[in-house]
N, C-alpha and C positions, 0 to 999 in steps of 0.2 A: 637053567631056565631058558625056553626057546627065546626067540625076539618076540615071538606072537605074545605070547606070556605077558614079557616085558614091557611092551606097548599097553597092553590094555593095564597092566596096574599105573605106568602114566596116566595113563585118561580116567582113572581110575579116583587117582590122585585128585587131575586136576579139576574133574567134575567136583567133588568132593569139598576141593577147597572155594571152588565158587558157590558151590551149595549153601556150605558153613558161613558163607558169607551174606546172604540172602536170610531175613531177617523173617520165614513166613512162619503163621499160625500153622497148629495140627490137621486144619481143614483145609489149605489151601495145597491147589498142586500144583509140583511145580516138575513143565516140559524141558525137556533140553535136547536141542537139535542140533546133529551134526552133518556136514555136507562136505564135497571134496567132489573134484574134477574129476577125480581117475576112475579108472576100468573096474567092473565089480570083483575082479579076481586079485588085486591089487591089496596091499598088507594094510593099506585103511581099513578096506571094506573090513577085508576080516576082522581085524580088530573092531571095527564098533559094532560088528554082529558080538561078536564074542563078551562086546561089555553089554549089549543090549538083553543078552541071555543069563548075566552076571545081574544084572539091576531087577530084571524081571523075576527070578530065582530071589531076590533079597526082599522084594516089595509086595505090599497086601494089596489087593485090588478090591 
């Protein structure tokens, strides 16, 4: 499994268990913003492109 991989099933995780933790109704939504200093080409970025196409791929709009 790459690092890339790797990374976004942490974020993956951790979103997850904050979620789980978050107490909403069926109707309410719920944003979750990620931010970071570094350069767009840097294994952040990727990675939260990569969960952001994993969440959107999972979610009804």
């Amino acid at each position: 499994m790459s690092t890339l991989h790797k990374s976004v099933r942490s974020l993956s995780t951790c979103i997850l268990a904050f979620a789980g933790s978050v107490h909403a109704q069926s109707t309410d939504k719920i944003i979750t913003k990620l931010g970071h200093t570094l350069g767009p080409d840097n294994h952040y970025q990727l990675t939260a492109l990569e969960f952001a196409k994993a969440v959107k791929a999972k979610t009804k709009r």
